[in-house]
C-alpha positions, 0 to 999 in steps of 0.5 A: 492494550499492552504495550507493543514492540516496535519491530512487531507493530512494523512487521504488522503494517508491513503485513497489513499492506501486503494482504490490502494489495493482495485484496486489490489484484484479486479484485482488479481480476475478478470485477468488471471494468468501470464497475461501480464497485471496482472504483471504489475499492480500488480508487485511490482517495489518499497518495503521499509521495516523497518530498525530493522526488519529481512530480511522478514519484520517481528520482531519476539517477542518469550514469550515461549508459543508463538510467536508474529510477528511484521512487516510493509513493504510498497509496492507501485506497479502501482495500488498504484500510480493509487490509490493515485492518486484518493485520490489527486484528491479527495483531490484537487477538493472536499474540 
C-alpha cells in the first residue's frame, strides 16, 4: 500500500463517519422501534469522551446572560464500522 497523506487519510475518516451517521438516521427512520436489529446496528458498544469535560460530554461556559455548552463525544456503533469501511474502500480502489 502506498504511503498516504495525511490530509487525505483525515478527510477519509471524516467522510467514513459522515456515511456511518448517514447509515444510522436512515435506519433509525426505516426500522421499527425495539427491534432486534435496530438495536444492534444503532446501539453504541464503544463511547470515548473528552477527559476535561463533565460527566455528560459537555463543558459549560456561563457568561451570565448566557450559557454556552461545548462538548464532543465519539460514538462508534455497527453503523460506523460499516461507514468506515466504505470510506477505506473508497480510499484503496479509486485514488
Amino acid at each position: 500500500m502506498a504511503r498516504r497523506d495525511f490530509k487525505l487519510l483525515m478527510l477519509g475518516l471524516l467522510f467514513g463517519a459522515m456515511i456511518g451517521t448517514l447509515l444510522g438516521q436512515v435506519l433509525t427512520f426505516l426500522l421499527p422501534d425495539g427491534s432486534a436489529v435496530k438495536t444492534f446496528f444503532l446501539t453504541s458498544f464503544f463511547e470515548f469522551p473528552f477527559a476535561w469535560m463533565d460527566g455528560n460530554g459537555t463543558k459549560v461556559l456561563d457568561l451570565g446572560m448566557f450559557a454556552i455548552n461545548f462538548g464532543l463525544v465519539l460514538r462508534f456503533n455497527v453503523c460506523s464500522i460499516i461507514g468506515f469501511s466504505i470510506a477505506y474502500y473508497l480510499l484503496k480502489y479509486f485514488r
